[in-house]
DRENPA-3360 file (N, C-alpha, C; in nm, 2 decimals, always signed):
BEGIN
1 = XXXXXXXX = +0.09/-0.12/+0.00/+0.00/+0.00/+0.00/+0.09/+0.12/+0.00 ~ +0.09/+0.20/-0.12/+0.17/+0.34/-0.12/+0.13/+0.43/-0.03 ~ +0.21/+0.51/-0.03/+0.21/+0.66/+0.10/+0.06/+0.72/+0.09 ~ +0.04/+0.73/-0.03/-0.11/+0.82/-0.08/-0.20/+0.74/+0.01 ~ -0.20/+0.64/-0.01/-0.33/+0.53/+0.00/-0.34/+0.58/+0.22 ~ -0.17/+0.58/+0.26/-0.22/+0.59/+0.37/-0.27/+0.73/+0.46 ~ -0.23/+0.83/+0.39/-0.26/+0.95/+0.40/-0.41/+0.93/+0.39 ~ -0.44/+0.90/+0.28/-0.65/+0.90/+0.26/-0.72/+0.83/+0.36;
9 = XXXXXXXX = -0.63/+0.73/+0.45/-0.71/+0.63/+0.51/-0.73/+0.75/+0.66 ~ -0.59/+0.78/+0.73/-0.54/+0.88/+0.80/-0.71/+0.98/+0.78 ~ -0.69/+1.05/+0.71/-0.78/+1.14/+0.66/-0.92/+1.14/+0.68 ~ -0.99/+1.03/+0.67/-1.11/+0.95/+0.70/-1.11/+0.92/+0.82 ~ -1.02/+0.86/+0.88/-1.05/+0.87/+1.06/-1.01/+1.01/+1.10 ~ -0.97/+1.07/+1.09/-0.97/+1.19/+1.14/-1.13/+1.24/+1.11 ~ -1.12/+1.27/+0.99/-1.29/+1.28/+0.97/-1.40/+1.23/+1.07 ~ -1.40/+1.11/+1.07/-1.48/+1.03/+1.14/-1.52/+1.08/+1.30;
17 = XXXXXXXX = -1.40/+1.08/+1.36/-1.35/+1.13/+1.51/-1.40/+1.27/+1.52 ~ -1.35/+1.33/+1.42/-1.45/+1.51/+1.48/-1.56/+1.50/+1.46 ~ -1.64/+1.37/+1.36/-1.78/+1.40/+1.34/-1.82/+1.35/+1.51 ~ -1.79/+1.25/+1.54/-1.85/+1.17/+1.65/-1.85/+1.26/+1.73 ~ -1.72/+1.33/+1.75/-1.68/+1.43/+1.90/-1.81/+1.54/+1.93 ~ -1.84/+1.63/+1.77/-1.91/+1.71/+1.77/-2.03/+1.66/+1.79 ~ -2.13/+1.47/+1.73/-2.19/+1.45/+1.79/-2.23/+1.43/+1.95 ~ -2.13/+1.40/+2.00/-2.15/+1.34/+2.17/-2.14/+1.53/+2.23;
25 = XXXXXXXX = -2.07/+1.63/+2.17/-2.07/+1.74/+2.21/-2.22/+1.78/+2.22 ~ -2.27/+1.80/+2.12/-2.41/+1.84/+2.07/-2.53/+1.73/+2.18 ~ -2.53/+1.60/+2.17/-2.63/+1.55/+2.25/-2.56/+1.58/+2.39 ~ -2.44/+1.62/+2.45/-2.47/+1.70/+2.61/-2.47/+1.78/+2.63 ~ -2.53/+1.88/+2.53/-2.55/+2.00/+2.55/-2.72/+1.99/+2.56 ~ -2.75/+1.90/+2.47/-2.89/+1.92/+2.48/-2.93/+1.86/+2.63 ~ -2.88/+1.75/+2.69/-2.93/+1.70/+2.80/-2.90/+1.81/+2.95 ~ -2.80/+1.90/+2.90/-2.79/+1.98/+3.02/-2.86/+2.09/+2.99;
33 = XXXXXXXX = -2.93/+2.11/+2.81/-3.04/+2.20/+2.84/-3.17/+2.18/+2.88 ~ -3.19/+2.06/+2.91/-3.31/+1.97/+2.87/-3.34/+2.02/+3.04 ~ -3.50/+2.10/+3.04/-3.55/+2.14/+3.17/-3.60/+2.04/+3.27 ~ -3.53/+2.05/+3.40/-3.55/+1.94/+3.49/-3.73/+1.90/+3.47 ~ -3.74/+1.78/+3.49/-3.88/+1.74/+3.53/-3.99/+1.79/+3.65 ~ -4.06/+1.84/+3.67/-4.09/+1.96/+3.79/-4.13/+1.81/+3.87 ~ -4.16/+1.88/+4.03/-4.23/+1.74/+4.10/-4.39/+1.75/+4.12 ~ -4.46/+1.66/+4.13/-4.58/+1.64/+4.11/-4.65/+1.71/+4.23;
41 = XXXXXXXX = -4.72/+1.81/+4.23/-4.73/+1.89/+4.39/-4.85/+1.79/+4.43 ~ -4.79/+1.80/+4.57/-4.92/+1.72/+4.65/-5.06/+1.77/+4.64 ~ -5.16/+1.68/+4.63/-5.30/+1.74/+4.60/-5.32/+1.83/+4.78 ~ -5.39/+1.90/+4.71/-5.44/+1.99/+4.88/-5.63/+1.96/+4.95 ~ -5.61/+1.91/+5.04/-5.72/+1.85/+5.09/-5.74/+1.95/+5.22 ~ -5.90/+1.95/+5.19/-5.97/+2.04/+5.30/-6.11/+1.94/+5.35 ~ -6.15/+2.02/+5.48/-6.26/+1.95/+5.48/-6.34/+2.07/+5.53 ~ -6.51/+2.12/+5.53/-6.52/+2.19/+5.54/-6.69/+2.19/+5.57;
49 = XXXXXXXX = -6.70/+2.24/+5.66/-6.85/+2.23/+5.72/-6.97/+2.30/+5.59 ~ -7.04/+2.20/+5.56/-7.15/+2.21/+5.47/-7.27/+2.30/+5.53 ~ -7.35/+2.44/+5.50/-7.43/+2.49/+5.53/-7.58/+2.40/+5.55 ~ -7.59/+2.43/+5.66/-7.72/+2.34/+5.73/-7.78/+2.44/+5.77 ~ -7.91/+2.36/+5.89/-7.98/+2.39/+5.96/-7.87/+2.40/+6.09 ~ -7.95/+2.53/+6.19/-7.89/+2.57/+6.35/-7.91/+2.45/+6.38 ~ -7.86/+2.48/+6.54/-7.90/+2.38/+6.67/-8.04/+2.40/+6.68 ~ -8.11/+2.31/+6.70/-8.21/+2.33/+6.75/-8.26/+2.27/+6.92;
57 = XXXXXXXX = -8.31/+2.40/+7.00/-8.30/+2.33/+7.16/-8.47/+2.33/+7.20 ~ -8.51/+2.26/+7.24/-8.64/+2.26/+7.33/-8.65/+2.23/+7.41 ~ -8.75/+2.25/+7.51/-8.77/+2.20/+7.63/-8.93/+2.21/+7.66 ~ -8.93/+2.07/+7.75/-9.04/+2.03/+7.81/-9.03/+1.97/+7.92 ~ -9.16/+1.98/+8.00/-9.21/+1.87/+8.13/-9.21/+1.72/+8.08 ~ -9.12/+1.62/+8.17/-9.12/+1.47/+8.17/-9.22/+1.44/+8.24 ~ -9.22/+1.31/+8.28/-9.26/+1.22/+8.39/-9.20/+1.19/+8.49 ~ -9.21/+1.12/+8.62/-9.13/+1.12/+8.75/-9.03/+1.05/+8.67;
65 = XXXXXXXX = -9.04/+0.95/+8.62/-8.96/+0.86/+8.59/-8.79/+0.86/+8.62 ~ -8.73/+0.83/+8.63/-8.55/+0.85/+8.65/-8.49/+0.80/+8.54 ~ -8.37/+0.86/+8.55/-8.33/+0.85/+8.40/-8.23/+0.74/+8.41 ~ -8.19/+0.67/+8.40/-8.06/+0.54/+8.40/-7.95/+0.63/+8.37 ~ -7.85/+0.63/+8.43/-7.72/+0.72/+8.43/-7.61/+0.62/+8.49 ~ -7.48/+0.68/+8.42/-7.37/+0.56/+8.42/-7.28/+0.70/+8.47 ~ -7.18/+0.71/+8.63/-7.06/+0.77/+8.67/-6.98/+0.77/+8.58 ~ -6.92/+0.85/+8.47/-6.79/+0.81/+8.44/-6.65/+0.87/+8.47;
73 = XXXXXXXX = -6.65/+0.95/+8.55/-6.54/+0.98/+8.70/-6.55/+1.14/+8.73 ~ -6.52/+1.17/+8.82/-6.51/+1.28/+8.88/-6.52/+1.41/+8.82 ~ -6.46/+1.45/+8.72/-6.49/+1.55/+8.70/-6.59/+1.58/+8.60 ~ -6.63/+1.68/+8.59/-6.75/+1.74/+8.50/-6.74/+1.78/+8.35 ~ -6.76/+1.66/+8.28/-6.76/+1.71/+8.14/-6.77/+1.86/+8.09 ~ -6.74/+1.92/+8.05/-6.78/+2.04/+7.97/-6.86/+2.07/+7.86 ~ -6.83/+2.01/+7.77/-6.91/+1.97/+7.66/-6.91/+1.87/+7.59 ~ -7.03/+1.83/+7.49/-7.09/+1.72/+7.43/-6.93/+1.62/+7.36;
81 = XXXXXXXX = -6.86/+1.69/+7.38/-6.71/+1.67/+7.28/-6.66/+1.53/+7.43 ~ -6.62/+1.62/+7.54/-6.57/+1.59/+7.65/-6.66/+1.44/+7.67 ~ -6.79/+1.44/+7.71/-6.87/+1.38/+7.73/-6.85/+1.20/+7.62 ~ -6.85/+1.24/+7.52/-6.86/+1.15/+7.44/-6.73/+1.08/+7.44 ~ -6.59/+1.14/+7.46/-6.48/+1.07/+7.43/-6.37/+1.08/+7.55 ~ -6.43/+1.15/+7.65/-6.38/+1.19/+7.77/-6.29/+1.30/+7.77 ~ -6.24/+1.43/+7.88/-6.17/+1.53/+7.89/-6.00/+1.49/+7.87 ~ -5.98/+1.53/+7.74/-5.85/+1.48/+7.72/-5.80/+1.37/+7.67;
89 = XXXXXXXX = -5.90/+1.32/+7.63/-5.92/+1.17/+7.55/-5.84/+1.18/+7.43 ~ -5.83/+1.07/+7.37/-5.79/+1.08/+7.21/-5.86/+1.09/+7.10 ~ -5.92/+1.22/+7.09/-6.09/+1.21/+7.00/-6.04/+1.20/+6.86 ~ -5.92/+1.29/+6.78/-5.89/+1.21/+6.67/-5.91/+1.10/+6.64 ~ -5.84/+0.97/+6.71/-5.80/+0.87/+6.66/-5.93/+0.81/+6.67 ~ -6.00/+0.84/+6.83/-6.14/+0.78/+6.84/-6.26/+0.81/+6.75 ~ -6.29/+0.94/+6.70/-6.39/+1.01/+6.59/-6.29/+0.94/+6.45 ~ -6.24/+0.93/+6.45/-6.19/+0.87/+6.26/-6.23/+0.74/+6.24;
97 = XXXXXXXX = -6.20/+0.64/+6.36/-6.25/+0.50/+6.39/-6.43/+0.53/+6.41 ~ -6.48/+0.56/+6.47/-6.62/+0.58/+6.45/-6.68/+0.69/+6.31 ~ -6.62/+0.74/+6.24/-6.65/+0.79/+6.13/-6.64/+0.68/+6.01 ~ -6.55/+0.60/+6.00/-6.53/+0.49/+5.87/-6.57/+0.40/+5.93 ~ -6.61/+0.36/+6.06/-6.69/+0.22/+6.09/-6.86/+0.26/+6.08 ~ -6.89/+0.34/+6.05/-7.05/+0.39/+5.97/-7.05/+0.40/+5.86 ~ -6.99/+0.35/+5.78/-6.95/+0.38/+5.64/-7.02/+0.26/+5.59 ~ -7.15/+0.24/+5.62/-7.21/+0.09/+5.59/-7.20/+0.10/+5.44;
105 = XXXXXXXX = -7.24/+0.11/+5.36/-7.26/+0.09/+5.20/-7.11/+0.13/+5.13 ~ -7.00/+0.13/+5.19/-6.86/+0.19/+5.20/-6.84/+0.31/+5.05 ~ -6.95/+0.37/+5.05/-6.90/+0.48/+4.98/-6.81/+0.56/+5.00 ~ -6.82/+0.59/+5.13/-6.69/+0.71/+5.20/-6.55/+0.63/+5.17 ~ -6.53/+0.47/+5.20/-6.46/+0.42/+5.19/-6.38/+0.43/+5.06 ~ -6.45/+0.42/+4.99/-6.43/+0.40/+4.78/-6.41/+0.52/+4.83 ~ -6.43/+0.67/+4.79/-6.40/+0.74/+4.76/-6.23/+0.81/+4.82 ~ -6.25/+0.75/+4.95/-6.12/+0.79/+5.00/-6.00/+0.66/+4.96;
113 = XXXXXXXX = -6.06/+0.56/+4.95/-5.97/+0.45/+4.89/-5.90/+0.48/+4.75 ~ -5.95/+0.60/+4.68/-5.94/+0.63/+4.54/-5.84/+0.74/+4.58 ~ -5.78/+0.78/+4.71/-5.68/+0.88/+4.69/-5.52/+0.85/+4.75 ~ -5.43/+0.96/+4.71/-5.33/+0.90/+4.73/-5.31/+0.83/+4.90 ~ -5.20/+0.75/+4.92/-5.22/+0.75/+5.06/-5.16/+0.89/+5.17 ~ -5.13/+0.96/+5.12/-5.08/+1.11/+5.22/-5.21/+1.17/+5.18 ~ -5.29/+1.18/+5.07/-5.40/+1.27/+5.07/-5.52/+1.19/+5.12 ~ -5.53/+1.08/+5.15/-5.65/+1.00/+5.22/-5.63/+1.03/+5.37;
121 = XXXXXXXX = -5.49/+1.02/+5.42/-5.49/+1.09/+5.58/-5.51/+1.18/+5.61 ~ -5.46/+1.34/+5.56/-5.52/+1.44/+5.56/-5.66/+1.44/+5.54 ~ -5.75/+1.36/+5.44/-5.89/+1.38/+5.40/-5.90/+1.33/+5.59 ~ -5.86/+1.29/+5.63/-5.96/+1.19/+5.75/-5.89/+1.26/+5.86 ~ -5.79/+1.32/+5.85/-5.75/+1.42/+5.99/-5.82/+1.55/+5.95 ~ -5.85/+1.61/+5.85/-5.92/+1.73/+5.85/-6.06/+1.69/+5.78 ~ -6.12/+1.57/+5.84/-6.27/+1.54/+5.83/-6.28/+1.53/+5.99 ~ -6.17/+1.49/+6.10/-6.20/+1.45/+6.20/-6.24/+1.58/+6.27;
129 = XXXXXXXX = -6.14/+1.65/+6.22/-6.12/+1.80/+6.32/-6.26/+1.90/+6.29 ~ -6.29/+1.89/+6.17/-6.44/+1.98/+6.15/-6.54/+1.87/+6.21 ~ -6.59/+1.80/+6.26/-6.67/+1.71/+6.28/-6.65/+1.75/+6.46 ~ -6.50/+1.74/+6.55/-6.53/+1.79/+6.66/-6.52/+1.94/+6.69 ~ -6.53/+1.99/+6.58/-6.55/+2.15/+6.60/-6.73/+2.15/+6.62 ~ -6.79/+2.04/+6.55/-6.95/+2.06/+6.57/-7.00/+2.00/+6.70 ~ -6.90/+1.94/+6.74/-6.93/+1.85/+6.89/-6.91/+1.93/+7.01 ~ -6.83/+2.07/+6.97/-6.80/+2.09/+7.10/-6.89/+2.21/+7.15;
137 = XXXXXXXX = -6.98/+2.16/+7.20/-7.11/+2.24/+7.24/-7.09/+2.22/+7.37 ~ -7.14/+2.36/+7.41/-7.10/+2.40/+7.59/-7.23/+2.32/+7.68 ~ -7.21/+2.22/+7.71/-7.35/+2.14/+7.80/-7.41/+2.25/+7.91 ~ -7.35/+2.35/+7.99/-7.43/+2.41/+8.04/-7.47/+2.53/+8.00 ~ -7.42/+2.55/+7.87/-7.51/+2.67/+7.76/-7.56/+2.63/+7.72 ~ -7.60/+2.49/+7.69/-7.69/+2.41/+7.61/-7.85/+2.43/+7.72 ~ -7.83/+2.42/+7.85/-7.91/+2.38/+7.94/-7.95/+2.50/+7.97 ~ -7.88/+2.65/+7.96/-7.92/+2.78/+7.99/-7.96/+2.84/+7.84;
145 = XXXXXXXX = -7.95/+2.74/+7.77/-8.06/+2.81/+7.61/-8.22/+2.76/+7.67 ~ -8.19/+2.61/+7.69/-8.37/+2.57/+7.71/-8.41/+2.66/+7.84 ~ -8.33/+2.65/+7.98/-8.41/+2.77/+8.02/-8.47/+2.87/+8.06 ~ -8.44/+2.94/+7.88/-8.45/+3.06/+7.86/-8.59/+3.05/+7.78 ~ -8.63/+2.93/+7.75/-8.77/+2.84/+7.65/-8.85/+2.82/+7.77 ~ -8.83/+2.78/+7.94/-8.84/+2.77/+7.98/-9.02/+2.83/+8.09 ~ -9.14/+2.81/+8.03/-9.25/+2.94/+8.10/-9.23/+2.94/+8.23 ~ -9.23/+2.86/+8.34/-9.23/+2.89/+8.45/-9.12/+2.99/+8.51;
153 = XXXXXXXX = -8.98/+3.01/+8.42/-8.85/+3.05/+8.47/-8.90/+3.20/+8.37 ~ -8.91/+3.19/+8.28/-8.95/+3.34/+8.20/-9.00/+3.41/+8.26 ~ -9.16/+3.35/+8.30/-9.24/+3.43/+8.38/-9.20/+3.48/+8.52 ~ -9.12/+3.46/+8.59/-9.06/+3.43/+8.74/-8.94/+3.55/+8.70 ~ -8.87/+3.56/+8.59/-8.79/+3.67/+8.54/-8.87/+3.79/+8.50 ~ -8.99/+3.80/+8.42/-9.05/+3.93/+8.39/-9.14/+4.01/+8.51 ~ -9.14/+3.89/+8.62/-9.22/+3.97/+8.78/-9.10/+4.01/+8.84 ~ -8.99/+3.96/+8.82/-8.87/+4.02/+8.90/-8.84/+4.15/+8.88;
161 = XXXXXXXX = -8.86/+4.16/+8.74/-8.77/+4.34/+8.68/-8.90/+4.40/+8.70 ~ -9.02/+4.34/+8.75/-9.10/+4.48/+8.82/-9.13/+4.52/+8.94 ~ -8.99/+4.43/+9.03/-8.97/+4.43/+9.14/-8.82/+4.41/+9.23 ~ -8.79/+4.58/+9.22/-8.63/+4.53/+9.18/-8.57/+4.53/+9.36 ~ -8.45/+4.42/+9.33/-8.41/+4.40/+9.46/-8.50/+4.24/+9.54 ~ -8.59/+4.18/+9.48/-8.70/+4.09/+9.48/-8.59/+4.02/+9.45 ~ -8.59/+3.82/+9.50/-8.57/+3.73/+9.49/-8.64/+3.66/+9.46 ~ -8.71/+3.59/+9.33/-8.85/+3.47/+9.39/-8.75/+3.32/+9.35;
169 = XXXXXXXX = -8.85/+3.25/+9.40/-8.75/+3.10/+9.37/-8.86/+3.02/+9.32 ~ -8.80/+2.94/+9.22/-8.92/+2.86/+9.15/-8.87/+2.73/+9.17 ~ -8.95/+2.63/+9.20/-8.94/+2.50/+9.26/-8.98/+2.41/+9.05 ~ -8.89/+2.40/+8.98/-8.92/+2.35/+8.86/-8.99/+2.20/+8.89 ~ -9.04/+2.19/+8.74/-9.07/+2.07/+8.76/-9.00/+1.97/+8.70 ~ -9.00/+1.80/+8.70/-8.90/+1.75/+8.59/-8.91/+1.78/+8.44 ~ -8.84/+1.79/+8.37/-8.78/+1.87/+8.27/-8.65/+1.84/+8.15 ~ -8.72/+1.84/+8.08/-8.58/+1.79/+8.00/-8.58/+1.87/+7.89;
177 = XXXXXXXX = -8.42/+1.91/+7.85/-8.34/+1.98/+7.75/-8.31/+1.94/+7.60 ~ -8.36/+1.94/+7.50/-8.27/+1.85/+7.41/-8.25/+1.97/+7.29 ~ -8.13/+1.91/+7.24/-8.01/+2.03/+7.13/-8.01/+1.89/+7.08 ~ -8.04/+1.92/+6.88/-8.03/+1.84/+6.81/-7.93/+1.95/+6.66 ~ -7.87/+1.88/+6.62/-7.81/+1.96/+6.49/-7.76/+1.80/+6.43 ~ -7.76/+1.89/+6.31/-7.72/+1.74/+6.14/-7.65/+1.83/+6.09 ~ -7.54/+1.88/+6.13/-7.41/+1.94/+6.04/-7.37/+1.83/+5.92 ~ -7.30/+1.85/+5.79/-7.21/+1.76/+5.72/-7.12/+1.85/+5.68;
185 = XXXXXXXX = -7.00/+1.75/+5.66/-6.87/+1.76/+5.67/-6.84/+1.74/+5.48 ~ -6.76/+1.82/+5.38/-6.77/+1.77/+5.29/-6.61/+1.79/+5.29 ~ -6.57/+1.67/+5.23/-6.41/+1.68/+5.19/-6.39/+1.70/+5.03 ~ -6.29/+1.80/+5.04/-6.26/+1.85/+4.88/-6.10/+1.86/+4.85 ~ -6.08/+1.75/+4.75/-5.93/+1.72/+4.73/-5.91/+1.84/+4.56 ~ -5.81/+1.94/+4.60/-5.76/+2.00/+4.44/-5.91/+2.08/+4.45 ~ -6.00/+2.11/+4.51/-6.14/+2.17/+4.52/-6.22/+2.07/+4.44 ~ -6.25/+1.96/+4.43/-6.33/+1.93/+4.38/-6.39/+1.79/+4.53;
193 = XXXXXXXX = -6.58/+1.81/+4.52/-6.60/+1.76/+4.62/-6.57/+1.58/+4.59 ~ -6.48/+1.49/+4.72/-6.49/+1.36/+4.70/-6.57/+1.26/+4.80 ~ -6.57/+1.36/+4.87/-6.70/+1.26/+4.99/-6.74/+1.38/+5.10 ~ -6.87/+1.29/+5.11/-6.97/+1.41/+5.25/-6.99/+1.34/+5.34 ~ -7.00/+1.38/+5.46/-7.00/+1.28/+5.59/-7.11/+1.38/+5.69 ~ -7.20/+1.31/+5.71/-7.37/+1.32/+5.78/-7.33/+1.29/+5.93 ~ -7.38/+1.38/+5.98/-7.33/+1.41/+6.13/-7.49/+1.38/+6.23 ~ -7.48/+1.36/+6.34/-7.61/+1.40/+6.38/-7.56/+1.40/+6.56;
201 = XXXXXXXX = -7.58/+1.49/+6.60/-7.55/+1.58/+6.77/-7.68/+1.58/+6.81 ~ -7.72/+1.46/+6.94/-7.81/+1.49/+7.04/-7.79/+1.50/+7.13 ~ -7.79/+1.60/+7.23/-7.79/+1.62/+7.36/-7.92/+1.66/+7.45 ~ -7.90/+1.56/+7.58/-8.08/+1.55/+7.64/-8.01/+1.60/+7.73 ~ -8.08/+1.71/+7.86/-8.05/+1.70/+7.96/-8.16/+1.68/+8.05 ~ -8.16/+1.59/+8.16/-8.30/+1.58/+8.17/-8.27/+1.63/+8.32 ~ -8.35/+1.74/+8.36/-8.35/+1.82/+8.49/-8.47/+1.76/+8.60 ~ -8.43/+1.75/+8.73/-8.53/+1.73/+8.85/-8.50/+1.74/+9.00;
209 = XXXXXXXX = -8.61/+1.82/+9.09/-8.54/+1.85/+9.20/-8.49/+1.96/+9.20 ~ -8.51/+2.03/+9.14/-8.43/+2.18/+9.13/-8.50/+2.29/+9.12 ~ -8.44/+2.41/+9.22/-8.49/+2.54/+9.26/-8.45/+2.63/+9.20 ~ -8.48/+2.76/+9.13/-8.38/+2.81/+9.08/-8.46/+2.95/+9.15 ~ -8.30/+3.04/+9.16/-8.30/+3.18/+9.26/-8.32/+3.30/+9.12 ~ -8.47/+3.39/+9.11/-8.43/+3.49/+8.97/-8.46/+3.60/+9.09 ~ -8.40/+3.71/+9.01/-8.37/+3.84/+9.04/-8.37/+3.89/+8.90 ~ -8.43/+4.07/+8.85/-8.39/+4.11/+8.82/-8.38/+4.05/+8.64;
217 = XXXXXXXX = -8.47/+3.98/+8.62/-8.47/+3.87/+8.53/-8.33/+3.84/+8.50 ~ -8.25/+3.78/+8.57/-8.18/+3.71/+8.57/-8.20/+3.58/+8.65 ~ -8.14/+3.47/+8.62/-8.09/+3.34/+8.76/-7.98/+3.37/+8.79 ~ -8.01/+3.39/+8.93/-7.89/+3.39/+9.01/-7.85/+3.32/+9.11 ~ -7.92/+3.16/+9.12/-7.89/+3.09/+9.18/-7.97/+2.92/+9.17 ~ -7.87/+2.86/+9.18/-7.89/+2.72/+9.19/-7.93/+2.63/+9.33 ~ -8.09/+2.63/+9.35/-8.09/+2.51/+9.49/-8.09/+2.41/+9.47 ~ -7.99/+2.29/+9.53/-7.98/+2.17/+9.50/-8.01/+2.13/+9.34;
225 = XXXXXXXX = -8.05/+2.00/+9.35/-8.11/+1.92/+9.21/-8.02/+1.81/+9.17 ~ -8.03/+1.77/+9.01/-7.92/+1.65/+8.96/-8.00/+1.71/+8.84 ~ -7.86/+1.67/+8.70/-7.94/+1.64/+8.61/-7.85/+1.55/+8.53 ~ -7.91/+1.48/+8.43/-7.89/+1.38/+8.38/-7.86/+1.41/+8.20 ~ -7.72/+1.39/+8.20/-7.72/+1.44/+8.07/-7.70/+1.31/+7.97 ~ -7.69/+1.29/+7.82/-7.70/+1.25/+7.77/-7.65/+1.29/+7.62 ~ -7.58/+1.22/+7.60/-7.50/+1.24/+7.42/-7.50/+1.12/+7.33 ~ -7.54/+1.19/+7.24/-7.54/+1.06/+7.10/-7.49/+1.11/+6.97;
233 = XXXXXXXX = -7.38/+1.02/+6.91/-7.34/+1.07/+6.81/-7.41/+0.96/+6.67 ~ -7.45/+1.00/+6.61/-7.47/+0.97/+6.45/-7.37/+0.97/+6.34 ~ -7.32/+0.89/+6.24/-7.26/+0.94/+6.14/-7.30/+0.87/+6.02 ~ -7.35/+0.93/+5.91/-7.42/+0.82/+5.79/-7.54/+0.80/+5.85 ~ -7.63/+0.85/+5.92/-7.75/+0.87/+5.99/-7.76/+0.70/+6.07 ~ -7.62/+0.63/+6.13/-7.67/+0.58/+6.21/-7.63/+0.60/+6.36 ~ -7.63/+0.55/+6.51/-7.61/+0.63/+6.63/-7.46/+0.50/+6.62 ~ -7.36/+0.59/+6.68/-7.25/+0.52/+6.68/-7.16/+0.51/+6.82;
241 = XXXXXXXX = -7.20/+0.66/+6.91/-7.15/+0.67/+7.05/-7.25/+0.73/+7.10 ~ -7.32/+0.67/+7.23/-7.39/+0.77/+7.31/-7.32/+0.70/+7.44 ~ -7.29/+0.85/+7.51/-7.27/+0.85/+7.69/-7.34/+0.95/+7.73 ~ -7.34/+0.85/+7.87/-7.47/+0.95/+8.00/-7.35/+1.03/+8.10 ~ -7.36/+1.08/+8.17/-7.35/+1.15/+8.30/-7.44/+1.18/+8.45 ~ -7.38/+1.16/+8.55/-7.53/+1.22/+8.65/-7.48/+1.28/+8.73 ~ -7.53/+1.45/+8.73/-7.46/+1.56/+8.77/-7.51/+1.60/+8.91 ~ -7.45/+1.58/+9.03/-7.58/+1.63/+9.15/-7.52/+1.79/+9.18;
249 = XXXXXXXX = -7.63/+1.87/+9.15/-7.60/+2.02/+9.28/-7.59/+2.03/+9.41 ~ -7.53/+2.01/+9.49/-7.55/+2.00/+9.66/-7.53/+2.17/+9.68 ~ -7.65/+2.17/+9.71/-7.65/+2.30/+9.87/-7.70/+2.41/+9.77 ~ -7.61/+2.53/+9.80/-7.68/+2.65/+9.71/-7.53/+2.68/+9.62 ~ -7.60/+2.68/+9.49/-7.45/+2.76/+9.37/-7.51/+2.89/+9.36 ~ -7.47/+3.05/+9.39/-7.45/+3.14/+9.35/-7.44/+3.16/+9.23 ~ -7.51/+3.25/+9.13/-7.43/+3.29/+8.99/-7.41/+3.42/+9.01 ~ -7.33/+3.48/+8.97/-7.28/+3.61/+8.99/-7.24/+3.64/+8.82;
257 = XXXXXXXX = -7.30/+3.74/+8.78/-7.40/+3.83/+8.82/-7.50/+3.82/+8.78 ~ -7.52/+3.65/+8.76/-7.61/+3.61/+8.70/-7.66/+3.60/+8.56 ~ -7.77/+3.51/+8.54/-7.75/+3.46/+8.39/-7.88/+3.54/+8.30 ~ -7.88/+3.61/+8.21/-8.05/+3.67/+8.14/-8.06/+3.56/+8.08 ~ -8.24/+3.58/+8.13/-8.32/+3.48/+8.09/-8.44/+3.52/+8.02 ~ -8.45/+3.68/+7.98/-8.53/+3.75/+7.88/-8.44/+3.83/+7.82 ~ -8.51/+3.85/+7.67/-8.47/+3.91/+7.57/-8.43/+4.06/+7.57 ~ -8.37/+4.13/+7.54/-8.28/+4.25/+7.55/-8.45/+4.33/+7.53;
265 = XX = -8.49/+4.32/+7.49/-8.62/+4.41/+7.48/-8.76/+4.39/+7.58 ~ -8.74/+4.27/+7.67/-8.79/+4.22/+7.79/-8.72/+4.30/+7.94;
% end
């Protein structure tokens, strides 16, 4: 093979080699322009109390009858919240377990089974938390709404303010309180609705034995008595937790400065 022959061969790999170089140049330019892949943003879940109907409270005269009441320790519930899962209880974990175990026809189930698993815990931590934001009803605001429904305590308040400095005391009769509300809870993943969850809040208080002190249409005082409260939770319209209490008043409670039991124009 003459000199020429190897010069041309020479010539052709040289060729060859800048073509390649300039290709592997060119595809890492493109891959270091090539815009990173963004990350998938987490869906945003809310849960968010659905426009209903109020509380609704009434009150009426019982029967002698007594009510069956269960101690469940020393101290005094607060509200319907307290009552149901106890003061300082673990109501998350307890309301999420009684929220998906009503899930008879497991629709709630399927719909939250259809989301990721970080956005199905959020759906059920911020389903639990609006659900005891509707539970936490004041039991003895509950019992000083009825009464205020109350005729023998109304009337005994409107002779008072025409007799000021007057005390009268009304010997009630048995009596019971009840506050009903059907709040729903609707969870919305990315804003769109994926499940609604049906609430239902009864609270009875059933009052007997008790005197109450008006002044000034106000009560300003508690003579003895007991009353007997009662909570029931619903979810998916079936009853899922009810607890009692049995509350005694011994002696005389003062209220200072006492509680109105007529209307601002009364």
């Amino acid at each position: 093979m003459g000199p020429g022959v190897w010069v041309m061969a020479l010539v052709v790999l040289l060729a060859a080699a800048v073509t390649t170089a300039a290709g592997l140049t060119v595809a890492v330019s493109r891959l270091r322009l090539r815009p990173p892949t963004p990350p998938v943003p987490a869906p945003c879940v809310r849960a968010v109390p659905e426009p209903g109907l109020r509380s609704q409270v009434s009150v009426h005269d019982t029967g002698p009858a007594a009510a069956r009441t269960i101690q469940i320790g020393p101290s005094r519930p607060q509200t319907a919240l307290d009552l149901l899962f106890g003061p300082g209880g673990d109501t998350p974990q307890g309301l999420s377990s009684q929220i998906l175990s009503a899930d008879a026809d497991g629709s709630l189930g399927r719909a939250l089974d259809n989301l990721p698993g970080a956005a199905r815990e959020a759906a059920i931590r911020e389903a639990t938390a609006a659900a005891a934001g509707f539970m936490d009803v004041d039991l003895i605001g509950t019992l000083v709404a009825g009464w205020r429904q109350h005729q023998d305590l109304t009337a005994a308040a409107q002779r008072s303010v025409a007799a000021p400095g007057r005390i009268e005391l009304v010997n009630l009769a048995v009596h019971q309180i009840t506050m009903n509300q059907h709040p729903s809870v609707i969870v919305l993943v990315d804003g769109l609705r994926v499940a609604a969850i049906q609430l239902g809040l009864s609270v009875v208080l059933r009052v007997t034995a008790m005197t109450a002190g008006i002044s000034a249409g106000r009560l300003v005082a508690l003579h003895s008595g007991r009353c007997d409260v009662t909570a029931t939770l619903a979810v998916q319209g079936v009853n899922v937790l009810s607890r009692q209490v049995h509350l005694m008043l011994p002696g005389i409670i003062p209220l200072s400065p006492g509680i109105r039991l007529l209307a601002a124009g009364d």
